[in-house]
mmCIF file as gemmi writes it, N, C-alpha and C atoms, coordinates in Angstrom:
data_model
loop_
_atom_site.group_PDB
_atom_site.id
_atom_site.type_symbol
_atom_site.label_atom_id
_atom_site.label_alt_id
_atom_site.label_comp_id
_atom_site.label_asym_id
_atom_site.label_entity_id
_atom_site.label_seq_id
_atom_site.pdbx_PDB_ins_code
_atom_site.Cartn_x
_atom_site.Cartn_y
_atom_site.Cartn_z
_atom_site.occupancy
_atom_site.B_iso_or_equiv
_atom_site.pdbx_formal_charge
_atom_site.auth_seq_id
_atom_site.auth_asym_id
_atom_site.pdbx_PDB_model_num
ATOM 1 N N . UNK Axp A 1 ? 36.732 -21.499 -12.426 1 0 ? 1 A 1
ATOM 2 C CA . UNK Axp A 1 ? 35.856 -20.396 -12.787 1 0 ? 1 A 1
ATOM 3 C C . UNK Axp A 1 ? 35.392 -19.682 -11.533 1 0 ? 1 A 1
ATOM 4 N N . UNK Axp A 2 ? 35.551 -18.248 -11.222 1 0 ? 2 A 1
ATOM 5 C CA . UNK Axp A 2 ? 35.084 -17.504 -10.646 1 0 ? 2 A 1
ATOM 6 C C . UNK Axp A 2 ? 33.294 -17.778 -10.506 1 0 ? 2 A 1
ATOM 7 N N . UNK Axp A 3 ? 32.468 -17.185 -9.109 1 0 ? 3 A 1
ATOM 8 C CA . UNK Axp A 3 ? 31.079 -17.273 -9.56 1 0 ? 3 A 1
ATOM 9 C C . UNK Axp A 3 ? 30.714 -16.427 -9.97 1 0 ? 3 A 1
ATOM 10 N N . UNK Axp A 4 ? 31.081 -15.956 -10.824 1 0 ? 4 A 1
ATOM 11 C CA . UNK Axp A 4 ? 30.525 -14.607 -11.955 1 0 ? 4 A 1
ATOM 12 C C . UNK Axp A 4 ? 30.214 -15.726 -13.147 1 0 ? 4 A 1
ATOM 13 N N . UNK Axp A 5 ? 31.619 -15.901 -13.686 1 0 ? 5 A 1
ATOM 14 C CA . UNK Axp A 5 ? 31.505 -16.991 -14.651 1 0 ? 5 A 1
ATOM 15 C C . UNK Axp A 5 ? 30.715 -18.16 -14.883 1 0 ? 5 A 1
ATOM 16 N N . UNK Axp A 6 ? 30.335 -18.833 -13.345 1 0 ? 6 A 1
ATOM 17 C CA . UNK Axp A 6 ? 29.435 -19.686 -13.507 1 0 ? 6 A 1
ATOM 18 C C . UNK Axp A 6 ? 28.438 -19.521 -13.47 1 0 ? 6 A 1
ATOM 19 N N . UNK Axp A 7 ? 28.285 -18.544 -13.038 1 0 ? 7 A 1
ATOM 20 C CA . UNK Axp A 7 ? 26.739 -17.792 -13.228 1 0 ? 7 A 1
ATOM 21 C C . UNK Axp A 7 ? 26.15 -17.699 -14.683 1 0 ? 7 A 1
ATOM 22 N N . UNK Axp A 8 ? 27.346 -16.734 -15.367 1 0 ? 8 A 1
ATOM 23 C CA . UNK Axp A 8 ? 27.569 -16.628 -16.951 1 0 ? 8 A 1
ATOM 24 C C . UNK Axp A 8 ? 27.291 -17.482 -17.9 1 0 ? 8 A 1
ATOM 25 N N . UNK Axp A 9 ? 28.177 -18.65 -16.978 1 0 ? 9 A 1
ATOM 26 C CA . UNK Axp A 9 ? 28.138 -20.313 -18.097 1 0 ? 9 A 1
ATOM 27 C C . UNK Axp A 9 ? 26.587 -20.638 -18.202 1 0 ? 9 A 1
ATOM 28 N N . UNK Axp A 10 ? 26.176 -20.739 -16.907 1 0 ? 10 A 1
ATOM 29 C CA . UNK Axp A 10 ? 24.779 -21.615 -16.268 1 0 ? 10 A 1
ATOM 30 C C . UNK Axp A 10 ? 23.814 -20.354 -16.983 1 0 ? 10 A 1
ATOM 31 N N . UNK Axp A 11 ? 23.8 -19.067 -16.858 1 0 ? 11 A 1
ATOM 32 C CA . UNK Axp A 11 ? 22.292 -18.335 -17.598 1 0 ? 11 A 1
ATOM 33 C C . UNK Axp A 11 ? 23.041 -18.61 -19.043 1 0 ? 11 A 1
ATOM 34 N N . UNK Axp A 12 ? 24.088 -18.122 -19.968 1 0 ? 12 A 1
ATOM 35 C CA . UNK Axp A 12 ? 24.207 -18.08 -21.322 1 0 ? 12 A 1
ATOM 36 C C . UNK Axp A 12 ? 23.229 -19.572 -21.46 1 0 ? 12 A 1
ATOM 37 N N . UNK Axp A 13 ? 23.582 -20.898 -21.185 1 0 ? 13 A 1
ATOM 38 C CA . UNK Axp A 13 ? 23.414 -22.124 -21.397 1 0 ? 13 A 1
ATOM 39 C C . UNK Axp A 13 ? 21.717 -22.446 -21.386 1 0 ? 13 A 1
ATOM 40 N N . UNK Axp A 14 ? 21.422 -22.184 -20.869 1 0 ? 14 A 1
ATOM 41 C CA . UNK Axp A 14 ? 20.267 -21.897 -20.453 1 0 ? 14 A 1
ATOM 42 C C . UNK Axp A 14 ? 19.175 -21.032 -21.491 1 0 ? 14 A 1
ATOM 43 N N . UNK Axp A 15 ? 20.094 -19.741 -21.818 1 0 ? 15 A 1
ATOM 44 C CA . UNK Axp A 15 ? 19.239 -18.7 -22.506 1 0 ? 15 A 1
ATOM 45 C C . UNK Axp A 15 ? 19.35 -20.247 -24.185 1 0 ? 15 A 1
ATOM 46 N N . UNK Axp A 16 ? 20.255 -20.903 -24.346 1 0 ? 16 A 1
ATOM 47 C CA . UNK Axp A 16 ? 20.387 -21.125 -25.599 1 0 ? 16 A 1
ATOM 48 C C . UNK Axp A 16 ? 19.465 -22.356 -25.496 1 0 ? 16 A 1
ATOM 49 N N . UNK Axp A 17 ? 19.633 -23.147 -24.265 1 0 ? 17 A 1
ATOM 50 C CA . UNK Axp A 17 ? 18.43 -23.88 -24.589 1 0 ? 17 A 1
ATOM 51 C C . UNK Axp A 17 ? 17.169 -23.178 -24.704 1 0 ? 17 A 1
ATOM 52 N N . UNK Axp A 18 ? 16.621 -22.12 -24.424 1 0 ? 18 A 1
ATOM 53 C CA . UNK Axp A 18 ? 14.953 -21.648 -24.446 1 0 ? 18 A 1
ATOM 54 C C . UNK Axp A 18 ? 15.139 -20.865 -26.033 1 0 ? 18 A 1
ATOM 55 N N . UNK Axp A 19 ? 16.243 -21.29 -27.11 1 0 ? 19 A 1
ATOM 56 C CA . UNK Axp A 19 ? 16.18 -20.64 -28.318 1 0 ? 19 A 1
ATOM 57 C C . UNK Axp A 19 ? 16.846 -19.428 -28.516 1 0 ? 19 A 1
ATOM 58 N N . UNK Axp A 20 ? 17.781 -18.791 -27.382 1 0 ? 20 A 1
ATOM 59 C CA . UNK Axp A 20 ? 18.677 -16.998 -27.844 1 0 ? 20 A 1
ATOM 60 C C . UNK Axp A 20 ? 19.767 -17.862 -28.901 1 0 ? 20 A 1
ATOM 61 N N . UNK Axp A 21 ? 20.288 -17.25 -29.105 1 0 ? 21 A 1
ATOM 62 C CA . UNK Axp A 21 ? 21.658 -17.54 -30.441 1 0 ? 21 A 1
ATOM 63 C C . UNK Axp A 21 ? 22.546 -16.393 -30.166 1 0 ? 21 A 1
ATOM 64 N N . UNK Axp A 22 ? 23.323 -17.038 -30.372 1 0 ? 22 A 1
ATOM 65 C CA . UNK Axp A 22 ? 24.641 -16.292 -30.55 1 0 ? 22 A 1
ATOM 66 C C . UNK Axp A 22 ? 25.003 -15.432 -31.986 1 0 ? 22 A 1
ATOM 67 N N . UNK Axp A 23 ? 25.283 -14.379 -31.868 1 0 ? 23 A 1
ATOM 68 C CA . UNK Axp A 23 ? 25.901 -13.707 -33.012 1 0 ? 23 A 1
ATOM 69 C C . UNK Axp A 23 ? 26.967 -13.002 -33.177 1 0 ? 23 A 1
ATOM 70 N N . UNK Axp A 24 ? 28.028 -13.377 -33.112 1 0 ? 24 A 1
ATOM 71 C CA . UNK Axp A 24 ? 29.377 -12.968 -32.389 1 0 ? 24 A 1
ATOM 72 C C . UNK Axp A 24 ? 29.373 -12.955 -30.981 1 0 ? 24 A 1
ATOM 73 N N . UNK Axp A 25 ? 29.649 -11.474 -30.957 1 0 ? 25 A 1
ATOM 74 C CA . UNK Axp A 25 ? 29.862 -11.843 -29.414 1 0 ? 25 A 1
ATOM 75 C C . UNK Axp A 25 ? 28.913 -11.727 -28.554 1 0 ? 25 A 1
ATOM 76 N N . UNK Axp A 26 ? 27.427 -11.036 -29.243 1 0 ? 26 A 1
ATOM 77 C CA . UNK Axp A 26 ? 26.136 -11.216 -28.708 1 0 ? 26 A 1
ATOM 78 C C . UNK Axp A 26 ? 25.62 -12.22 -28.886 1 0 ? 26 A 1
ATOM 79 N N . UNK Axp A 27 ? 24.311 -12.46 -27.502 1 0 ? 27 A 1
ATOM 80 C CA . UNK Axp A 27 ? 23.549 -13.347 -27.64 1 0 ? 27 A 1
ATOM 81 C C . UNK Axp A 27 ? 22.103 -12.595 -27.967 1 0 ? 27 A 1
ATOM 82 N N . UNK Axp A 28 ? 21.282 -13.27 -28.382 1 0 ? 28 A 1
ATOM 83 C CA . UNK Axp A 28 ? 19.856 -12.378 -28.999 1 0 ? 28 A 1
ATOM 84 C C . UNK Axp A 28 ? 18.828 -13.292 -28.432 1 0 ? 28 A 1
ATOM 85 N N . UNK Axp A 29 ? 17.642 -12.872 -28.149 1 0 ? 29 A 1
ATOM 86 C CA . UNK Axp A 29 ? 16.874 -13.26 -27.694 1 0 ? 29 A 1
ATOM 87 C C . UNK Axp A 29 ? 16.021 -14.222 -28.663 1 0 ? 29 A 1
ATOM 88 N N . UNK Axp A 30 ? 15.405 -14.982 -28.783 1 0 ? 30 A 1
ATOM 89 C CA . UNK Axp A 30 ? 14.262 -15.677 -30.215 1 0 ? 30 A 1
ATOM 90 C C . UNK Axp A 30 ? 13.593 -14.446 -30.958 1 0 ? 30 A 1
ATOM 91 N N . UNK Axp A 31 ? 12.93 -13.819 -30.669 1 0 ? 31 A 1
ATOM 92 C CA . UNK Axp A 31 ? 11.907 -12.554 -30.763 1 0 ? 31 A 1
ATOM 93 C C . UNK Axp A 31 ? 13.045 -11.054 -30.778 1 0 ? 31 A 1
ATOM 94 N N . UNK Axp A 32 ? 14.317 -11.804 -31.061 1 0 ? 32 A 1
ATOM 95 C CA . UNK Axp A 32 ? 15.163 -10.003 -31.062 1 0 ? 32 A 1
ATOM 96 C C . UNK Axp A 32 ? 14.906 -8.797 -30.406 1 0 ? 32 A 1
ATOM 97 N N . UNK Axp A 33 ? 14.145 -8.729 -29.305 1 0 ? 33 A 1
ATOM 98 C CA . UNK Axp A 33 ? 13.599 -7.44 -29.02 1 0 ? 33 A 1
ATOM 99 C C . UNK Axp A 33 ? 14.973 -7.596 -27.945 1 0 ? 33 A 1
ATOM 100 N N . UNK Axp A 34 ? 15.874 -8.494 -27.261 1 0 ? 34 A 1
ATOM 101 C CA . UNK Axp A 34 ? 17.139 -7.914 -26.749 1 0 ? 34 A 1
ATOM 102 C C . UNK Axp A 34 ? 18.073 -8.745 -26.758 1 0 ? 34 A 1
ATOM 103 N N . UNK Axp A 35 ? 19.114 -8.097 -26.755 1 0 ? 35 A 1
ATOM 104 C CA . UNK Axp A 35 ? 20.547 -9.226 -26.845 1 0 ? 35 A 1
ATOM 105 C C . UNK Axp A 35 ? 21.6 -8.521 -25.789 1 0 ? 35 A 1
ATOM 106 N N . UNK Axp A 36 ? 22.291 -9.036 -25.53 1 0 ? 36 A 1
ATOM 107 C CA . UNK Axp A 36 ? 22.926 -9.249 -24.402 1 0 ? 36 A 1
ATOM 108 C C . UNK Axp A 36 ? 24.777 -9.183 -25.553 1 0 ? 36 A 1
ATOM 109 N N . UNK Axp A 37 ? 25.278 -8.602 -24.379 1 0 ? 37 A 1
ATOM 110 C CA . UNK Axp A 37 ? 26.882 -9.151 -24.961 1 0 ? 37 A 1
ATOM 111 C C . UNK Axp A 37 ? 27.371 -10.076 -23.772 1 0 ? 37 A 1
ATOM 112 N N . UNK Axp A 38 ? 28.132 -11.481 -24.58 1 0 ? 38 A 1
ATOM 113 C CA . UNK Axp A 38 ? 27.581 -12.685 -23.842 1 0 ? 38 A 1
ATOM 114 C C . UNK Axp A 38 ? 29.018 -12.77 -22.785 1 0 ? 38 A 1
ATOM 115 N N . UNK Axp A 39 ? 29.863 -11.812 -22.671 1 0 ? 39 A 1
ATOM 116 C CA . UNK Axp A 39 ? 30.828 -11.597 -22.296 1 0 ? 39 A 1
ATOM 117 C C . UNK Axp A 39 ? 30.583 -11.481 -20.548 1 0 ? 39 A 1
ATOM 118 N N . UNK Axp A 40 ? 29.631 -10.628 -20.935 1 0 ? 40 A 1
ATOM 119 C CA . UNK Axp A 40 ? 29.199 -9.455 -19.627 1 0 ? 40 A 1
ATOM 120 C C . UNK Axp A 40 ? 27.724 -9.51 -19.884 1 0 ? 40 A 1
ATOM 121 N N . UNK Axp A 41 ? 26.731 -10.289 -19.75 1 0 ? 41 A 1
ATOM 122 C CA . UNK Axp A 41 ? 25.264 -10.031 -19.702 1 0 ? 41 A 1
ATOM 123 C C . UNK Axp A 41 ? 24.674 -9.51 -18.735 1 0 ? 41 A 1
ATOM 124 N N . UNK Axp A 42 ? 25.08 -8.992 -17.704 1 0 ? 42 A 1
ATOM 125 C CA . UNK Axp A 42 ? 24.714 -8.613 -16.587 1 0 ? 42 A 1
ATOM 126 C C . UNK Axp A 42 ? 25.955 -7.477 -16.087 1 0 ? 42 A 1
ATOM 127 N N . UNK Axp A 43 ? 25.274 -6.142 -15.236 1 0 ? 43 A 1
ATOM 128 C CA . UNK Axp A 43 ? 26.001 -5.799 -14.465 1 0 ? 43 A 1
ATOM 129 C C . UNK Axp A 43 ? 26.095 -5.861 -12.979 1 0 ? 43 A 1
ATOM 130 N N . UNK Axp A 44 ? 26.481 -6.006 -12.246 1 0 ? 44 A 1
ATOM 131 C CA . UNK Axp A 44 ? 26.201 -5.848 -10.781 1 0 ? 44 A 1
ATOM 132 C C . UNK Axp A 44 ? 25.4 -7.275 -10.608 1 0 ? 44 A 1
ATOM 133 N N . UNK Axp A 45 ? 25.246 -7.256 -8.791 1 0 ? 45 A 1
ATOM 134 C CA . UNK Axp A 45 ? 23.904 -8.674 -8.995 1 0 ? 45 A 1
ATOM 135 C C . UNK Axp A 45 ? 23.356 -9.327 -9.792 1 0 ? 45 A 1
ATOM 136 N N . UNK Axp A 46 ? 23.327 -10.605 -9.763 1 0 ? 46 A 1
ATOM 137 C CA . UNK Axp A 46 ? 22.879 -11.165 -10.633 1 0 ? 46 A 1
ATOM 138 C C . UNK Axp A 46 ? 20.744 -11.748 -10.372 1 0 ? 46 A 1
ATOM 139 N N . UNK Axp A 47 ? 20.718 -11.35 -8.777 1 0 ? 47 A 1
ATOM 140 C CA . UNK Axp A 47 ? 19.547 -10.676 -8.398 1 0 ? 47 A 1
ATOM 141 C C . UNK Axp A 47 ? 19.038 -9.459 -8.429 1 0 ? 47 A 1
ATOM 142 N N . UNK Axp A 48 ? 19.36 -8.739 -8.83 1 0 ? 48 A 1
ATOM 143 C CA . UNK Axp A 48 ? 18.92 -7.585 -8.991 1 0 ? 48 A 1
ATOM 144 C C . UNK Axp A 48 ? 18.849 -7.162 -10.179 1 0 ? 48 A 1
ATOM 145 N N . UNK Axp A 49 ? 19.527 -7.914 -11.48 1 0 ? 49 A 1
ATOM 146 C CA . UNK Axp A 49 ? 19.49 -8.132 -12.319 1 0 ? 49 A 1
ATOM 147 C C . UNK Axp A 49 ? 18.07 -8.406 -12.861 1 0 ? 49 A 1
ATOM 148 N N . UNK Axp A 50 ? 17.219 -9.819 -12.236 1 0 ? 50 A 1
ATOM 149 C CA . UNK Axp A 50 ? 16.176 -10.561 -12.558 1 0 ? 50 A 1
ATOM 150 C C . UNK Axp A 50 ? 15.215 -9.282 -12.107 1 0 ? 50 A 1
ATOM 151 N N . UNK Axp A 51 ? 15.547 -8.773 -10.913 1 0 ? 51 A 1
ATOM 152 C CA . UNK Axp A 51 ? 14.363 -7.93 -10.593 1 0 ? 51 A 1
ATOM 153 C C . UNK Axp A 51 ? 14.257 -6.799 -11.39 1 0 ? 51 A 1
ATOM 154 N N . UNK Axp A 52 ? 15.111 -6.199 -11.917 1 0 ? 52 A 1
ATOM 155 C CA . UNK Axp A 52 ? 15.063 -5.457 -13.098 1 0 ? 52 A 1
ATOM 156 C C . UNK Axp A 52 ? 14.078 -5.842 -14.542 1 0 ? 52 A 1
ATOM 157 N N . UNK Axp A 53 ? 14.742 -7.147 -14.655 1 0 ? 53 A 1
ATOM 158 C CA . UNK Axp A 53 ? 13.554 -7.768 -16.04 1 0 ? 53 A 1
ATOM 159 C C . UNK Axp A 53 ? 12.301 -8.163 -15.752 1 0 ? 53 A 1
ATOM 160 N N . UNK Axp A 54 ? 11.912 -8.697 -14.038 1 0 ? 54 A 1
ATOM 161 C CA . UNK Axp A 54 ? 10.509 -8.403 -13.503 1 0 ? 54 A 1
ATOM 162 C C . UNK Axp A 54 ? 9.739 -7.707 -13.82 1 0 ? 54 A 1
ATOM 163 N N . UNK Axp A 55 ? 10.549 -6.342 -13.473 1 0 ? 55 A 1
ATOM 164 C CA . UNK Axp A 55 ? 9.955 -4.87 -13.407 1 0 ? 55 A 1
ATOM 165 C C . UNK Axp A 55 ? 9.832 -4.352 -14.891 1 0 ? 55 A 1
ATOM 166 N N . UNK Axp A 56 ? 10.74 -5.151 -15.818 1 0 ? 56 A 1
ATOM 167 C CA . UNK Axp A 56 ? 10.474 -4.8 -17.714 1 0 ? 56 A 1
ATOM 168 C C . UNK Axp A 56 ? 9.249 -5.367 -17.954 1 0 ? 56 A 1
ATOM 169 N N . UNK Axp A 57 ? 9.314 -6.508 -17.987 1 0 ? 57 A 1
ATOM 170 C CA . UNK Axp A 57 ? 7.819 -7.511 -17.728 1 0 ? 57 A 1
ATOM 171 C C . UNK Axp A 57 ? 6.935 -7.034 -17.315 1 0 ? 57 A 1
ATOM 172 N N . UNK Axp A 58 ? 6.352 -6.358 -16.022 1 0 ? 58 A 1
ATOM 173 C CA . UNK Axp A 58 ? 5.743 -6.048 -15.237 1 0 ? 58 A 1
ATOM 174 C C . UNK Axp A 58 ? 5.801 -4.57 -16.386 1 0 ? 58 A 1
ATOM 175 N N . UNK Axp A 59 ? 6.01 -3.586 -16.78 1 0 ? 59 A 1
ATOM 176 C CA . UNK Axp A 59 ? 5.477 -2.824 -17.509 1 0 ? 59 A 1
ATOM 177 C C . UNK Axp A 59 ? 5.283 -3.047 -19.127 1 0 ? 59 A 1
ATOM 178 N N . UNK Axp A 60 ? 5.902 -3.814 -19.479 1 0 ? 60 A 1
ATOM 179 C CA . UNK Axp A 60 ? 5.451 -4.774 -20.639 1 0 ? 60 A 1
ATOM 180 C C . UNK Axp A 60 ? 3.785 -4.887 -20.574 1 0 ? 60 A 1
ATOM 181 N N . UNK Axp A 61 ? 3.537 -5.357 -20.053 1 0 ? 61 A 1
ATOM 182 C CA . UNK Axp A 61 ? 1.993 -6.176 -19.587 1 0 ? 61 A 1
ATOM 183 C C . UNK Axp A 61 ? 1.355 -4.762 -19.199 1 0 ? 61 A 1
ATOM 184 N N . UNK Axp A 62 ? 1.766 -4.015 -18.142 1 0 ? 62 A 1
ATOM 185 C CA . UNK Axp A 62 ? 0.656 -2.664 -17.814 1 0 ? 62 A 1
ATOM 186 C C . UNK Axp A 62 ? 0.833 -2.032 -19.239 1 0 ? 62 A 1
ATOM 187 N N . UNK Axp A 63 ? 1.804 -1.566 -19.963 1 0 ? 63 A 1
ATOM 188 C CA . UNK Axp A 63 ? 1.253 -0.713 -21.362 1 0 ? 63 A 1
ATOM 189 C C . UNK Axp A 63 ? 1.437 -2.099 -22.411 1 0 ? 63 A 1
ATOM 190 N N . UNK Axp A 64 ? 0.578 -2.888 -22.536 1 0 ? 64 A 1
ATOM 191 C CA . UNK Axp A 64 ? 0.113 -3.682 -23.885 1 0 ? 64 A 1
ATOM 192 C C . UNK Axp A 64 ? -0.746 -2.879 -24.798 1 0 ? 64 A 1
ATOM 193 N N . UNK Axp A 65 ? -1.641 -2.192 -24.6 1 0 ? 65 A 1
ATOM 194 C CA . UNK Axp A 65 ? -2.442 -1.073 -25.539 1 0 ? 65 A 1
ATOM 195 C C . UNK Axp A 65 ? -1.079 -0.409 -26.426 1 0 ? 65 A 1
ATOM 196 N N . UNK Axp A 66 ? -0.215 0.047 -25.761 1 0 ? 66 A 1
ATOM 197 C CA . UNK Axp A 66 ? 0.373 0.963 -26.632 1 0 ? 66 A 1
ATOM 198 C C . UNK Axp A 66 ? 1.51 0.41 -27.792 1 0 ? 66 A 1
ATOM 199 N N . UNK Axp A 67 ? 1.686 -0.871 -27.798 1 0 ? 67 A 1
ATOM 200 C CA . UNK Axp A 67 ? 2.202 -1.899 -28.608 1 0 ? 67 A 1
ATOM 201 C C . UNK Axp A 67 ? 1.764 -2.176 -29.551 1 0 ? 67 A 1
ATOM 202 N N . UNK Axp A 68 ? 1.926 -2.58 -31.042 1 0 ? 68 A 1
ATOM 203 C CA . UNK Axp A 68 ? 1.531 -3.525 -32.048 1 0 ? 68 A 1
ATOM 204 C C . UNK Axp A 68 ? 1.821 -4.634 -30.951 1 0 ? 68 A 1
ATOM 205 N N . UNK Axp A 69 ? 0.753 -5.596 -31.29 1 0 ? 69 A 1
ATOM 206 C CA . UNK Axp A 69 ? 0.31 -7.182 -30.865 1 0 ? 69 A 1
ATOM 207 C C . UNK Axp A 69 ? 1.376 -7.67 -30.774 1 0 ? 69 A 1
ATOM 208 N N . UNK Axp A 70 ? 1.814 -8.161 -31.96 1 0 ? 70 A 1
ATOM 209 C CA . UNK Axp A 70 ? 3 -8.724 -32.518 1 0 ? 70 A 1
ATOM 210 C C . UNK Axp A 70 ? 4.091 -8.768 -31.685 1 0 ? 70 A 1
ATOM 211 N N . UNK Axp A 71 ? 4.899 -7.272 -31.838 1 0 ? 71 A 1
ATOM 212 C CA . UNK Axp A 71 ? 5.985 -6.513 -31.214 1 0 ? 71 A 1
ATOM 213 C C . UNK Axp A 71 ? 5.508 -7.304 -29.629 1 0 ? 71 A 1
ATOM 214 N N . UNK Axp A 72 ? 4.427 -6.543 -29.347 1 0 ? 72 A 1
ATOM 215 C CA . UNK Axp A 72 ? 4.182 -6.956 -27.583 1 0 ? 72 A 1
ATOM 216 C C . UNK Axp A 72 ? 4.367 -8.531 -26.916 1 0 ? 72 A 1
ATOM 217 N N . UNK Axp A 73 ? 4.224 -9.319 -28.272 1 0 ? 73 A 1
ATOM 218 C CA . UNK Axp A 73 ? 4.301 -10.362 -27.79 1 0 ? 73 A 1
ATOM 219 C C . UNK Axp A 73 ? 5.504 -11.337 -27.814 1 0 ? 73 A 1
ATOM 220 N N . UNK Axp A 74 ? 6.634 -10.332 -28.821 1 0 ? 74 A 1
ATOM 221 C CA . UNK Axp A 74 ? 7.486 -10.998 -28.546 1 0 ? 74 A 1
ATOM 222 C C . UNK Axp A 74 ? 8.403 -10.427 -27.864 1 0 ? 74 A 1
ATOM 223 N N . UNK Axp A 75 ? 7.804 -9.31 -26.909 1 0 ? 75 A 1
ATOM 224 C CA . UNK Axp A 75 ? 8.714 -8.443 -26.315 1 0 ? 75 A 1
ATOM 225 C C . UNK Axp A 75 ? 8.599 -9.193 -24.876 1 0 ? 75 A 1
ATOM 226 N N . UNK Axp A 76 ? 7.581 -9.55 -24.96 1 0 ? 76 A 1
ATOM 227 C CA . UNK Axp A 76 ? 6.822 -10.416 -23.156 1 0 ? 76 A 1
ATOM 228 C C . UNK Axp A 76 ? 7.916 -11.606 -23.326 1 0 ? 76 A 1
ATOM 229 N N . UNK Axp A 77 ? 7.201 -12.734 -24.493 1 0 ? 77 A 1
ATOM 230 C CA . UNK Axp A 77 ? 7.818 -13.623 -24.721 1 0 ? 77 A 1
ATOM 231 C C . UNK Axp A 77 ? 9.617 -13.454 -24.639 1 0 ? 77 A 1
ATOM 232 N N . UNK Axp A 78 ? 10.318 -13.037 -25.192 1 0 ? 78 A 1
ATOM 233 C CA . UNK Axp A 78 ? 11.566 -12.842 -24.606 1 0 ? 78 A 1
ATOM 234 C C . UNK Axp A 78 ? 12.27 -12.295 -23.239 1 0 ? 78 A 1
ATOM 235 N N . UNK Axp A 79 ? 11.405 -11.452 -22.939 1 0 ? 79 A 1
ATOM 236 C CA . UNK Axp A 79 ? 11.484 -11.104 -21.313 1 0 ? 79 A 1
ATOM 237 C C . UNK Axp A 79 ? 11.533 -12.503 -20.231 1 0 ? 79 A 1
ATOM 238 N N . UNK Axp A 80 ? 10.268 -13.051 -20.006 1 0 ? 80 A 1
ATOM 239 C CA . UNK Axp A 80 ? 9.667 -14.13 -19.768 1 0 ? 80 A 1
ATOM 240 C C . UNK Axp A 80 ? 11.041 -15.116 -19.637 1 0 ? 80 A 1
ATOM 241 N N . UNK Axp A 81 ? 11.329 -15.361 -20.765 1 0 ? 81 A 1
ATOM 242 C CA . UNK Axp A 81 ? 12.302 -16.432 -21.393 1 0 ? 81 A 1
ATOM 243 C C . UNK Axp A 81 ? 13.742 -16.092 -20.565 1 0 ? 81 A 1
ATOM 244 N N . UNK Axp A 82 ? 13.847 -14.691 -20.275 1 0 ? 82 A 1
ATOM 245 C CA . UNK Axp A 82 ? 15.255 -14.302 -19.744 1 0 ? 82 A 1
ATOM 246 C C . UNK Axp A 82 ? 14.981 -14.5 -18.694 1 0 ? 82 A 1
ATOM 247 N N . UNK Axp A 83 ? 13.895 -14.104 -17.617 1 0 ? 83 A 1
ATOM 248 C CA . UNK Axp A 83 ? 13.879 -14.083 -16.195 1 0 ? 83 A 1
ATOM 249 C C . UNK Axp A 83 ? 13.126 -15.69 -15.812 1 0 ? 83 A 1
ATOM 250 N N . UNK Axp A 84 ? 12.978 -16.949 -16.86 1 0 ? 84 A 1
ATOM 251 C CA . UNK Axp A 84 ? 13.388 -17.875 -16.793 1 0 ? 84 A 1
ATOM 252 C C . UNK Axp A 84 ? 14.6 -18.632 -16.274 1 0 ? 84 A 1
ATOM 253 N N . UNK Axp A 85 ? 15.32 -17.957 -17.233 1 0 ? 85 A 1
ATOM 254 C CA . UNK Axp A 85 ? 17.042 -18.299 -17.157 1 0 ? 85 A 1
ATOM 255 C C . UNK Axp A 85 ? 17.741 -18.001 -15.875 1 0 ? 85 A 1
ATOM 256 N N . UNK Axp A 86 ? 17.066 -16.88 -15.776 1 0 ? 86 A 1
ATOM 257 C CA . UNK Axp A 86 ? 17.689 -16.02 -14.807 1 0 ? 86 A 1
ATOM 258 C C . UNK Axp A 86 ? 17.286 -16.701 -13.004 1 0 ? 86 A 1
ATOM 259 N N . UNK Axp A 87 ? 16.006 -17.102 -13.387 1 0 ? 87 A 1
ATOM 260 C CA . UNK Axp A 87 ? 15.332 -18.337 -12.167 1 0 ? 87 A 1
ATOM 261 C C . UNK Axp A 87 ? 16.114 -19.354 -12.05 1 0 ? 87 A 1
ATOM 262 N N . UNK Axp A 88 ? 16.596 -20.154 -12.703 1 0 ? 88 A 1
ATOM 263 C CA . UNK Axp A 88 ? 17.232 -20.925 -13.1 1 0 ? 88 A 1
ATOM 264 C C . UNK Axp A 88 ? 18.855 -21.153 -12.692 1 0 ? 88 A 1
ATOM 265 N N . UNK Axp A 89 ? 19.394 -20.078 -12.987 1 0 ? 89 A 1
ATOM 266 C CA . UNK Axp A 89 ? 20.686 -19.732 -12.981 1 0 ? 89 A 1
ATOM 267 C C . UNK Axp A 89 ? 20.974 -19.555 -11.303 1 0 ? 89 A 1
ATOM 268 N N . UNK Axp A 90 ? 19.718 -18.59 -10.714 1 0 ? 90 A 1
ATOM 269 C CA . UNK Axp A 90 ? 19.918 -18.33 -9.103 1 0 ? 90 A 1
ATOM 270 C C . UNK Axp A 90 ? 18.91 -19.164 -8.318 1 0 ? 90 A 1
ATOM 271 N N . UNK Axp A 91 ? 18.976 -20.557 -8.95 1 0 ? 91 A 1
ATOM 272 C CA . UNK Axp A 91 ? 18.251 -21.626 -8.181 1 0 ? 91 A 1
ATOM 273 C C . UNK Axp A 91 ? 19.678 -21.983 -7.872 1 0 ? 91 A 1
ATOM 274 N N . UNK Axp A 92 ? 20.224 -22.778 -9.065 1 0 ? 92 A 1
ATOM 275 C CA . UNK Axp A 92 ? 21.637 -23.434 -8.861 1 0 ? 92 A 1
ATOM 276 C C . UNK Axp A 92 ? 22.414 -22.983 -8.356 1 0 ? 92 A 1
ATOM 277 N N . UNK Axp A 93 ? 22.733 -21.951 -7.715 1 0 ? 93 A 1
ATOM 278 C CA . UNK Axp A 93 ? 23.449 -20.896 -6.898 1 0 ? 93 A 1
ATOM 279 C C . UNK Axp A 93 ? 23.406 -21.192 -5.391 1 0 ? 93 A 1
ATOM 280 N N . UNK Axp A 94 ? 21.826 -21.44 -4.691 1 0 ? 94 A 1
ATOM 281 C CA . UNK Axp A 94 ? 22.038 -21.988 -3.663 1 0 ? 94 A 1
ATOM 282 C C . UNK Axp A 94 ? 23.031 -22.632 -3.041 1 0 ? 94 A 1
């Protein structure tokens, strides 16, 4: 396996232990607010990637007012959960 792929293997694996599922060829988050095609979940860096869902997170949280509760919380909560994975994935990378 290329390290794209293991990258791929190690976050998909990962996203499924913290609860995403597979649905064909997407993966979905617990809270559905995103899914991924599990082919290609990422483009480019796979750091720059995370800092991207930081920065979703990070405005997630500054506009919470403008959210239903609900929605907001499972929009954090799945964010959260990806840039978990995503910690995770570019620990083992070292």
């Amino acid at each position: 396996m290329s390290a794209n792929s293991d990258q791929r293997f190690t976050l998909l694996t990962s996203l499924v232990v913290r609860g995403w599922r597979y649905r064909g060829e997407f993966i979905y988050a617990p809270g559905e607010t995103m899914w991924f095609n599990a082919e290609e979940p990422w483009q480019g860096d796979l750091a720059e990637f995370r800092e991207r869902m930081a920065d979703r997170l990070q405005r997630f949280l500054d506009m919470a007012i403008h959210y239903e509760k609900e929605q907001h919380a499972r929009c954090v909560a799945d964010t959260k959960s990806l840039i978990a994975a995503l910690d995770e994935t570019l620990t083992l990378d070292l």
